[in-house]
C-alpha positions in Angstrom: -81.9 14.0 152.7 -78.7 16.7 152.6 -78.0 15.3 148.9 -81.6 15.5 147.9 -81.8 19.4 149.0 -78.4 20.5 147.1 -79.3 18.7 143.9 -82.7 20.2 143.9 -80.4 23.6 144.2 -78.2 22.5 141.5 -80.9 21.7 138.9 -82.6 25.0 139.6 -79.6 27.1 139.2 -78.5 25.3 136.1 -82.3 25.7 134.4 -81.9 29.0 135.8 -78.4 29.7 133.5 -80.3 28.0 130.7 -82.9 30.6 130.5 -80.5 33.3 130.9 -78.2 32.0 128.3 -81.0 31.4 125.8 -82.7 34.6 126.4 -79.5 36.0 125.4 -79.0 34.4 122.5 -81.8 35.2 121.1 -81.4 39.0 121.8 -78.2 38.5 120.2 -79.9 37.4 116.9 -82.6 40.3 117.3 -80.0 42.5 117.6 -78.0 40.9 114.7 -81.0 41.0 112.4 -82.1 44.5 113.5 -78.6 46.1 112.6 -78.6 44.0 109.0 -81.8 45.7 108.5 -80.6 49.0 109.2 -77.6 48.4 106.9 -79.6 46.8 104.3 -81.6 49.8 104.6 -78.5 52.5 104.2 -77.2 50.5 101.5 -80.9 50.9 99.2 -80.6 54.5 99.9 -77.1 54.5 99.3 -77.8 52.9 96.0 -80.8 55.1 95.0 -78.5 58.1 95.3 -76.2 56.6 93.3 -77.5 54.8 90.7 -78.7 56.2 87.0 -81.8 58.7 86.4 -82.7 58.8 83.6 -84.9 62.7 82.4 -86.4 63.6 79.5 -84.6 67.1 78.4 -86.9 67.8 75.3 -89.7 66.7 72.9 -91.1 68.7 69.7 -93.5 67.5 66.8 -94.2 68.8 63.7 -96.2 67.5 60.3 -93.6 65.7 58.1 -94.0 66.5 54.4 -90.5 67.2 53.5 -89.4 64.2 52.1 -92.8 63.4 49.8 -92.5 63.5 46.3 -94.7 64.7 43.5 -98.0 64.9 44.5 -100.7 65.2 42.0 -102.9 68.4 42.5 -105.6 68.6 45.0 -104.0 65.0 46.4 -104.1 64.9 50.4 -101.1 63.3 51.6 -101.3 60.7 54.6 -100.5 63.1 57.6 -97.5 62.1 59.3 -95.2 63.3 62.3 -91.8 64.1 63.3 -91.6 63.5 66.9 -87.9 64.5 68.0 -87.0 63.4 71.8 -84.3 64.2 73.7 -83.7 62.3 77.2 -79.8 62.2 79.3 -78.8 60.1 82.3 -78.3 62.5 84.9 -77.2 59.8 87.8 -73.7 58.3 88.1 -74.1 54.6 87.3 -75.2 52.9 83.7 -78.8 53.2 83.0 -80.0 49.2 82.3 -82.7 50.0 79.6 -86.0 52.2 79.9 -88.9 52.8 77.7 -90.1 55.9 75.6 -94.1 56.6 75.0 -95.8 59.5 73.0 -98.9 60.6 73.4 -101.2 63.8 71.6 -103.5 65.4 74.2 -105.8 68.1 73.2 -104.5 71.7 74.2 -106.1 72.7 77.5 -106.5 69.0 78.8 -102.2 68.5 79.4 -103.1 66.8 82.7 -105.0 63.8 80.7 -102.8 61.1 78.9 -104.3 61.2 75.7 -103.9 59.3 72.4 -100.6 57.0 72.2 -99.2 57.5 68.2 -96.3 55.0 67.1 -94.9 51.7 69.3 -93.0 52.2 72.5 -89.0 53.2 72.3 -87.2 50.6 74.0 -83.6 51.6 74.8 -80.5 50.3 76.9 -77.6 51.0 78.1 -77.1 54.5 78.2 -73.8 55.4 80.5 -74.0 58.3 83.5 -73.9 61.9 81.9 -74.7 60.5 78.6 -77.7 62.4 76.1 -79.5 60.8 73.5 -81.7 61.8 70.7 -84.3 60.2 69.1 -86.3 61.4 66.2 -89.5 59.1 64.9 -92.0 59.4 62.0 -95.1 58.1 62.5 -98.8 58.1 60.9 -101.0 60.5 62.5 -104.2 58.8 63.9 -107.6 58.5 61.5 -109.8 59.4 64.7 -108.9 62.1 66.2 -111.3 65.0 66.6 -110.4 68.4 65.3 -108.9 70.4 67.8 -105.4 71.6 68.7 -102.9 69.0 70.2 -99.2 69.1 71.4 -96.9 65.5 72.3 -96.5 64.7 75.7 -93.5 62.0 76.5 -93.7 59.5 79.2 -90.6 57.9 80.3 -90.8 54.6 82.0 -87.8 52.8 83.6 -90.3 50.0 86.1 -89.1 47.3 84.3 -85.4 48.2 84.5 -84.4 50.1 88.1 -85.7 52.4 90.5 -85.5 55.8 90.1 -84.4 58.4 92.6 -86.3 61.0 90.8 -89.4 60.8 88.9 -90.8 64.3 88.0 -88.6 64.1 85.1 -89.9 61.3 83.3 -92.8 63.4 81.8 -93.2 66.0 79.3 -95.3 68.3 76.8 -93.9 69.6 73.7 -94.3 73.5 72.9 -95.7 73.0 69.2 -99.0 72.1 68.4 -100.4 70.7 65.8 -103.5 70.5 63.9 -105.0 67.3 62.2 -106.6 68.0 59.4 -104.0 71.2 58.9 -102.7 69.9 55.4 -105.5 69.8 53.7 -106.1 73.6 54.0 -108.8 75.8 55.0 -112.1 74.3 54.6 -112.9 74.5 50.6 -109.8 75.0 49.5 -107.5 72.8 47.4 -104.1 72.1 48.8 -101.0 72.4 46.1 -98.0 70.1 46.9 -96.1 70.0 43.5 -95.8 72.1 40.3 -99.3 72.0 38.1 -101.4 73.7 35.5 -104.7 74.9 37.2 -107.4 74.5 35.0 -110.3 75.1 36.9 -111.6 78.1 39.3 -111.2 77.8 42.8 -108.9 78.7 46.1 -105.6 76.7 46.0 -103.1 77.3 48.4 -99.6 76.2 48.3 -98.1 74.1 51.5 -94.8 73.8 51.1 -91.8 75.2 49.1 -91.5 74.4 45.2 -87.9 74.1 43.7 -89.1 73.8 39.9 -85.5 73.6 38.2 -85.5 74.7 34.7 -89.6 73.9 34.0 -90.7 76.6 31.5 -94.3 77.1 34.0 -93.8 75.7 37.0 -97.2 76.9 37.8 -99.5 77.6 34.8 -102.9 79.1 35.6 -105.2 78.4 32.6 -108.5 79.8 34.0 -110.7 82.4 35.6 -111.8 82.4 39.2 -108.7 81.4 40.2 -107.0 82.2 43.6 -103.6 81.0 44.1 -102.4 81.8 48.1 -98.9 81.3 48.9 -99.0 80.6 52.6 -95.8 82.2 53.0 -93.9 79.5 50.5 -91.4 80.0 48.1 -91.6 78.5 44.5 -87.4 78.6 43.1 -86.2 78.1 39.7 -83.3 78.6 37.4 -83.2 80.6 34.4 -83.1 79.3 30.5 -84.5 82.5 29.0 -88.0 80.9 29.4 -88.8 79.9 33.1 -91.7 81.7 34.5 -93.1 81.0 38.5 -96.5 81.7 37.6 -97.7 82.2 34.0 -101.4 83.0 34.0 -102.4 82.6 30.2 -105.3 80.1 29.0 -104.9 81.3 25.1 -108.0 83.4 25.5 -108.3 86.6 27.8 -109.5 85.6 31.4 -110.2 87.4 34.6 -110.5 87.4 38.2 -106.8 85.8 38.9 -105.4 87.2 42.4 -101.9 85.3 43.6 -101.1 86.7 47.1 -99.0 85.6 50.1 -96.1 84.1 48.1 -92.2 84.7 47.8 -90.6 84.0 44.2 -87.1 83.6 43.5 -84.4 82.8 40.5 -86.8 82.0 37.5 -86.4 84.6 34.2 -90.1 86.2 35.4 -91.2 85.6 38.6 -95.5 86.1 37.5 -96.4 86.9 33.9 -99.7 87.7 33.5 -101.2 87.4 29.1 -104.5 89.1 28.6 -105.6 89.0 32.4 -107.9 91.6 33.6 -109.5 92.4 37.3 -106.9 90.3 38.5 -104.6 91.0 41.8 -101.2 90.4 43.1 -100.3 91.1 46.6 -98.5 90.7 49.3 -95.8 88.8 47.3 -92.2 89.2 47.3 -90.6 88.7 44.4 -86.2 88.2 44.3 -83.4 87.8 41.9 -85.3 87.7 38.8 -82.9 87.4 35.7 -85.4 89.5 33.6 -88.3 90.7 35.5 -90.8 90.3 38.8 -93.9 90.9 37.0 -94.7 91.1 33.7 -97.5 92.4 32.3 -98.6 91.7 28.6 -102.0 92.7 27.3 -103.5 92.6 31.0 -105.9 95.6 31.9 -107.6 97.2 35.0 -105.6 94.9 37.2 -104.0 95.8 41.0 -100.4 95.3 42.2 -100.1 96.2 45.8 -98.2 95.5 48.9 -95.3 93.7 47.2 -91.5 93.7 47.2 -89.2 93.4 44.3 -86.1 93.7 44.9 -82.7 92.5 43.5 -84.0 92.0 40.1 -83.2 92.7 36.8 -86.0 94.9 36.1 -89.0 95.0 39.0 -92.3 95.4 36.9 -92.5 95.3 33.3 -96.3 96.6 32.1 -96.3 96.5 27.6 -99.3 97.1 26.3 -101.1 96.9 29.2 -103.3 99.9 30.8 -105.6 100.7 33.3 -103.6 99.2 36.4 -103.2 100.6 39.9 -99.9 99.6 40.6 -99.2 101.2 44.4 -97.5 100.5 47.8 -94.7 98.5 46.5 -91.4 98.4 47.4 -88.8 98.8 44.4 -85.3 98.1 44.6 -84.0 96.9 41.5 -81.5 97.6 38.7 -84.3 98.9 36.5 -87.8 99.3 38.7 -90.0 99.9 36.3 -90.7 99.8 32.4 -93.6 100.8 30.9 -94.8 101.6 27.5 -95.6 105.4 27.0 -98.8 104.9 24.8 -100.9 103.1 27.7 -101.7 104.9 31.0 -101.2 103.6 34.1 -102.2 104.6 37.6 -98.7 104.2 40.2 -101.0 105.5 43.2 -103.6 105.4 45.2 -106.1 108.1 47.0 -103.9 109.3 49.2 -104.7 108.0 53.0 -103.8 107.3 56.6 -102.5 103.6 56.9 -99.3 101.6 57.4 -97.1 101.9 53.8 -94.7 99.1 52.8 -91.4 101.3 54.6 -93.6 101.5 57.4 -94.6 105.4 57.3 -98.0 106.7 58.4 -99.6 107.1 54.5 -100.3 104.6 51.8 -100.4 106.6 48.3 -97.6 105.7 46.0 -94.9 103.3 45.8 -90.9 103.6 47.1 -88.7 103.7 44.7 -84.8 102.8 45.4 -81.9 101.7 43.8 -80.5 98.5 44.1 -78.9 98.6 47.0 -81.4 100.2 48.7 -79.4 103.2 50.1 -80.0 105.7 46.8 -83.0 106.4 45.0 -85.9 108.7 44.7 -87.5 108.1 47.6 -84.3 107.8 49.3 -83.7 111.7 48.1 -86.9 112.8 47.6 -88.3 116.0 49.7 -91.1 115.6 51.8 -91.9 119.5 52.9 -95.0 118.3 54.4 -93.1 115.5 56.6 -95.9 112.8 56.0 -93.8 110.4 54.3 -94.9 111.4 51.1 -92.6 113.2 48.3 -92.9 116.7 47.3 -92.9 116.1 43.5 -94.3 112.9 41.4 -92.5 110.1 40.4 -93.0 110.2 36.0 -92.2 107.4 34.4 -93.2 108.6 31.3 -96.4 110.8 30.7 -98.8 108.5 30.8 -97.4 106.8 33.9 -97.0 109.1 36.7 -96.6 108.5 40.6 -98.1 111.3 42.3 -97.5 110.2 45.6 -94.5 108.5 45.7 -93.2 107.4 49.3 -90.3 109.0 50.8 -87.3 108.5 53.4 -85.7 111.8 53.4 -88.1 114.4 54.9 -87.1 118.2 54.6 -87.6 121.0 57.5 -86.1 123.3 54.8 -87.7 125.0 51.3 -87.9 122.2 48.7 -85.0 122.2 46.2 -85.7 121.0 42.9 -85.9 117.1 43.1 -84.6 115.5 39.3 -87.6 113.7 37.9 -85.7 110.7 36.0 -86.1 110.2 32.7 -87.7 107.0 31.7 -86.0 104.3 30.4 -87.7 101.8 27.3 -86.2 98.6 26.2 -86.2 98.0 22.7 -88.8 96.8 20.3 -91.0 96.2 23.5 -94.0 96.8 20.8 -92.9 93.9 18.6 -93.4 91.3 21.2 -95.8 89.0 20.1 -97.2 86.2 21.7 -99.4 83.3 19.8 -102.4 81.5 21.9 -100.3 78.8 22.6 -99.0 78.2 26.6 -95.5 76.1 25.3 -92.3 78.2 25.1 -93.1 79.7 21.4 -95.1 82.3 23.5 -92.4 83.3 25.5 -90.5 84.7 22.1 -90.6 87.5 20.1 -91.1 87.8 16.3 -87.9 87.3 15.4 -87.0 84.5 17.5 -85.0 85.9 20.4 -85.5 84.6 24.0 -86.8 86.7 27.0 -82.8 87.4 27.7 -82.1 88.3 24.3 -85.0 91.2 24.2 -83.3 92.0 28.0 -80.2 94.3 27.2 -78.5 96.1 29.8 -80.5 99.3 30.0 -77.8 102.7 30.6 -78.2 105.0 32.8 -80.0 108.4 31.8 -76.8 111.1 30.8 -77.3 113.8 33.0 -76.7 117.0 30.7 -75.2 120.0 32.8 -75.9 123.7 30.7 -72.4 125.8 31.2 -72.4 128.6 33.5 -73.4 131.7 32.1 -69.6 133.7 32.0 -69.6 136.6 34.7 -67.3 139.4 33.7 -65.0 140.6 35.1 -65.2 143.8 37.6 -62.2 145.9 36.0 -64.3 145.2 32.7 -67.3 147.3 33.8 -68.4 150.4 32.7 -67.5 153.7 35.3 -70.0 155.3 36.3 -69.2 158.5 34.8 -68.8 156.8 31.5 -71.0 158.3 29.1 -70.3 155.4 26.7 -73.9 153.8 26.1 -74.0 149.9 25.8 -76.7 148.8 23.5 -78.5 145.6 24.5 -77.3 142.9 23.1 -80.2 140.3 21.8 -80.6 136.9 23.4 -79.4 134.0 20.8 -82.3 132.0 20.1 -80.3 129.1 20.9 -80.4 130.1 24.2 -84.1 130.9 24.9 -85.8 128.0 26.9 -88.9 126.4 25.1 -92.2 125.9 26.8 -91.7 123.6 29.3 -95.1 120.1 28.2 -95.7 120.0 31.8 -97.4 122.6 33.7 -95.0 125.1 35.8 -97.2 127.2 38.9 -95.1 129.3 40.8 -95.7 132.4 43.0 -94.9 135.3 41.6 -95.8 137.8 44.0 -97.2 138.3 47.7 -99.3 141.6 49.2 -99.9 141.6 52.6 -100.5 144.2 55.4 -97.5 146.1 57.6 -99.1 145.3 61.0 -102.0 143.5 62.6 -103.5 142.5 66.2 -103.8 139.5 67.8 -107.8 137.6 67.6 -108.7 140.2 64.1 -108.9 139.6 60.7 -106.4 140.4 58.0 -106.3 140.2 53.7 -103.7 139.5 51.1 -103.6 139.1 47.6 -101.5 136.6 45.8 -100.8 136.3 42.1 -100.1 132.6 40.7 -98.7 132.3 37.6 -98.7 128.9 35.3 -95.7 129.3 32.9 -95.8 125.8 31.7 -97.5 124.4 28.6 -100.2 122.5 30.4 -103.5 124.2 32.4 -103.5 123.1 35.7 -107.0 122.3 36.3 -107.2 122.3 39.9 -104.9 122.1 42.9 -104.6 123.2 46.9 -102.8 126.3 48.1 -102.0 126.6 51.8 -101.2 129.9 53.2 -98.9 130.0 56.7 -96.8 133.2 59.2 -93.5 132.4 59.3 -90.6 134.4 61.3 -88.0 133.3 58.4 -88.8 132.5 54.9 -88.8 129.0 55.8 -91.6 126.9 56.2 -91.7 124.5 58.9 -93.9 122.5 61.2 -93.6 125.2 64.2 -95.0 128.0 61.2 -98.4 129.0 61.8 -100.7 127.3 59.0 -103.7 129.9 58.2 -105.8 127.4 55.7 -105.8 126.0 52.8 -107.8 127.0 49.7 -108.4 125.5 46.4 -107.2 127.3 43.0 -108.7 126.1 39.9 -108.3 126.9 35.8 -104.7 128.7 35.9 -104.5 128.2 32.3 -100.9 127.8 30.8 -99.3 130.7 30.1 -101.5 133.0 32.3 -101.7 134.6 35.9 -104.5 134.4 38.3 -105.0 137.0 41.6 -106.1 135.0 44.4 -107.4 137.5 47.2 -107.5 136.1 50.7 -108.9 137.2 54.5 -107.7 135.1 57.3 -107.7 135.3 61.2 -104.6 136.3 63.3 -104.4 133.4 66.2 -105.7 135.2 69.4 -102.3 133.5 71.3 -99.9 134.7 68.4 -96.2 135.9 69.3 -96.1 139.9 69.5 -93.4 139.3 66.6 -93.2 139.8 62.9 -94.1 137.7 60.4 -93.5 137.1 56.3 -97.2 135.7 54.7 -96.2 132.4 53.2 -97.6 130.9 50.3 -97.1 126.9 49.0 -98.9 125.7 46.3 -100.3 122.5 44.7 -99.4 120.8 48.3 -101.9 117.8 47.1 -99.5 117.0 44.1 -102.7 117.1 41.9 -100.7 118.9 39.1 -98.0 117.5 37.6 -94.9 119.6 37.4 -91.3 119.0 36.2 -89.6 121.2 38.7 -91.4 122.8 41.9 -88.6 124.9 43.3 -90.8 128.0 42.7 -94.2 127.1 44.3 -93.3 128.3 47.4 -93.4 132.7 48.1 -93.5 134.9 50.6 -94.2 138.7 51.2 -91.9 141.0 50.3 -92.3 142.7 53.9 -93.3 141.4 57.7 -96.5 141.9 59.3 -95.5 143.2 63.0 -98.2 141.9 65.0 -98.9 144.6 68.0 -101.5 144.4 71.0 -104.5 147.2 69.8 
């Protein structure tokens, strides 16, 4: 009975330790899996943070027509696009591969994947810290809807490894583009490659022209036509014959405007034969072996807002009249040459408005030399300070500038400013050009080329008259000397012949001693025209100055109008004006300035300025 009771204790005690023992053995193995977990755990995160990521530094897109060839005119090419992307591997371990997807969403809907262009871009391999580039053409999609659209790149690396970071695996190009964009405005007629345009209608050039030695690379045989640059630049070399634009169709035609468009290395950059109403503008036209524009037998046409500059000789206009050539900018070894028989207008009404050096008034044109740091406007006075010279620009007589633009303004009296004489190429009246468009009409009688008829043009001699001899003072005659010196005529060498150009000047001013502030005061002025040409009409503007200097701070009375001053003869203008009520209690000189609207053409205009001979003291009364 003893035995029974101490195995019964036994058995207990050793199911007891079995319990114990298995319980803890299989805490042991909770434990064990727990703390694998937590390192298995660490060691993801571990390898997250250390592993590749792969970002997307840059994407851009742009319509690819760079590497088409001739395309025949009025031909839409199939739109294509550049898409350039640029991604790096900013983690520290190999990336394993990843995949590249564009898209085009519409401009104001970014958050919205849009339509995919092109196949995915499967890479591998790309070590820690390393950049790639990638740059794809692909065929812009039939049905998209008009609208604006930009790329947008997705990055996806799924298949490949987990990435730490994925806010960089997406992003939108700055450019957008526009499908549709190379076909041109609606009704227009997109111009890829050189052509001859023979009928009317809008054509505007999309992408540079490099027309090597072609006599026309374009050739514009009709009327009604408008050829717009878009900002492109046709290039050529130079045989004696190679012309950018050559607007002839054998007969005279009209309505021809070419705007918008930069020229540069052909013999004639536009040449225009029997054109009339036509327009150039906005063009700039550069290192022409003979000439920007040409002008042959082309009337009533307008050249405006244009640059030539570095050429041979800017505009050539022969036997052409009638043109408003104005607001260009000239800075050329030879800017302009024109044929004296044919009249020309070189301005505009003068006006407020941004001019083509950027002053405040469009009217004529600038005028520099080559270099662009000497010139008439570049020396011209401007007494008025609007940006506008004192004295015309002449040509010749039939071509005057009367408002040419100048850099140089003046706070002083106006010196003489030289009026250059006009320069002529030779035998410019025995051009002749048949009704043909092939290179015979691009020589003259005689068979010379356009470089041939081109000879370097000299500079105008400047002729200096001696100085007049000043004797000497122990040579005069004493006082008390009763020796009498008979006059000694003038050669008539030496008298100065009538000047062709009208020549006003003032030749004397009459004004009161004293007046008071707030009254009213007269003068009389005498004008005198001692050139051999009537100046029909022209302004007069009367000022108080302290100094016989006219200047801004002067006080400017008004302006009055003087017409008929007939060459050779005076005229005695009488005028009342009002003293300012806020005057200066000083004295004053009555200044007078005429033709300050440039309406009269003068050779010289040193003497249109005069004051009084004595001050008017202005007193409280």
């Amino acid at each position: 009975m003893k035995y029974k009771k101490e195995s019964d204790i036994y058995q207990k005690k050793y199911h007891i330790e079995r319990i114990f023992l298995s319980t803890l053995f299989f805490i042991s193995i909770i434990c064990w899996f727990g703390t694998c977990g937590v390192c298995a755990e660490d060691n993801i995160d571990e390898n997250l943070e250390s592993g590749p990521d792969v970002a997307i530094l840059d994407a851009s897109v742009k319509m690819d027509i760079s590497e088409m060839g001739e395309i025949p005119l009025g031909t839409i090419p199939e739109e294509r696009l550049v898409v350039t992307i640029t991604v790096q591997n900013t983690g520290n371990r190999e990336a394993p591969g990843f995949k590249l997807r564009a898209y085009l969403v519409r401009v104001g809907r970014e958050d919205e994947i849009g339509t995919q262009i092109g196949g995915d871009v499967t890479d591998t391999r790309l070590a820690a810290g390393e950049t790639r580039t990638y740059t794809k053409s692909w065929s812009l999609p039939s049905h998209l809807k008009k609208g604006e659209y930009r790329v947008m790149i997705v990055l996806d690396t799924s298949n490949y490894f987990i990435e730490p970071d994925t806010d960089n695996n997406r992003i939108i190009g700055p450019q957008s583009i526009v499908p549709g964009a190379l076909s041109g405005p609606e009704g227009s007629i997109p111009v890829y490659s050189a052509a001859d345009i023979t009928e009317p209608g809008y054509y505007v050039l999309k992408r540079d022209i490099d027309g090597g030695k072609k006599v026309n690379i374009f050739q514009i045989k009709s009327s009604g036509v408008t050829f717009d640059g878009g900002g492109n630049t046709i290039r050529g070399g130079s045989s004696g014959f190679t012309t950018g634009i050559y607007v002839d169709a054998g007969t005279a035609i009209k309505d021809v405007v070419i705007k918008n468009l930069k020229i540069e290395g052909v013999d004639a950059g536009i040449w225009t034969y029997k054109v009339s109403n036509g327009v150039i503008t906005n063009c700039t036209l550069r290192n022409m072996v003979n000439m920007g524009v040409r002008l042959d037998q082309s009337n009533q046409n307008q050249v405006y807002n244009n640059i030539f500059e570095q050429n041979s000789i800017g505009i050539g206009v022969f036997q052409s009249k009638d043109n408003v050539i104005y607001n260009n900018l000239f800075k050329n070894k030879h800017n302009a040459v024109v044929n004296e028989d044919q009249r020309n207008k070189w301005n505009t009404d003068l006006k407020a408005g941004t001019n083509i050096i950027g002053g405040s008034m469009v009217g004529g044109n600038a005028w520099f030399d080559e270099s662009g740091e000497g010139g008439f406007s570049k020396t011209a006075e401007d007494y008025t300070l609007d940006g506008i010279s004192d004295a015309p620009y002449s040509l010749n007589p039939n071509n005057i500038d009367l408002y040419p633009l100048s850099t140089s303004p003046s706070k002083t009296v106006p010196s003489i400013t030289p009026v250059p004489e006009p320069t002529f190429l030779p035998n410019i009246t025995d051009l002749t050009l048949s009704n043909g468009t092939d290179e015979e009409n691009k020589t003259v009688s005689d068979g010379e080329t356009l470089s041939e008829i081109l000879p370097e043009i000299n500079e105008s001699e400047t002729i200096t008259e001696p100085e007049p001899e000043i004797p000497d003072e122990t040579d005069s005659v004493p006082e008390e000397s009763s020796t009498i010196v008979s006059e000694i005529p003038e050669p008539e060498s030496t008298k100065s012949s009538l000047s062709p150009y009208a020549d006003i000047s003032v030749k004397e001013v009459t004004g009161p001693q004293s007046g008071c502030p707030g009254t009213e005061f007269s003068f009389s002025t005498i004008l005198e025209n001692s050139g051999g040409y009537d100046a029909d009409s022209f302004q007069v503007r009367y000022y108080l100055t302290e100094d016989k200097q006219v200047d801004p701070q002067d006080i400017l009375l008004g302006e009055k109008s003087v017409k008929n001053l007939l060459s050779g003869s005076e005229q005695t203008i009488n005028e009342t004006f009002n003293i300012p009520q806020l005057i200066g209690l000083k004295n004053y000189f009555v200044a007078v300035v005429t033709n300050t609207d440039n309406s009269v053409f003068e050779d010289k205009n040193d003497n249109n300025t005069g004051f009084s001979s004595v001050r008017m003291a202005i007193r409280e009364c």
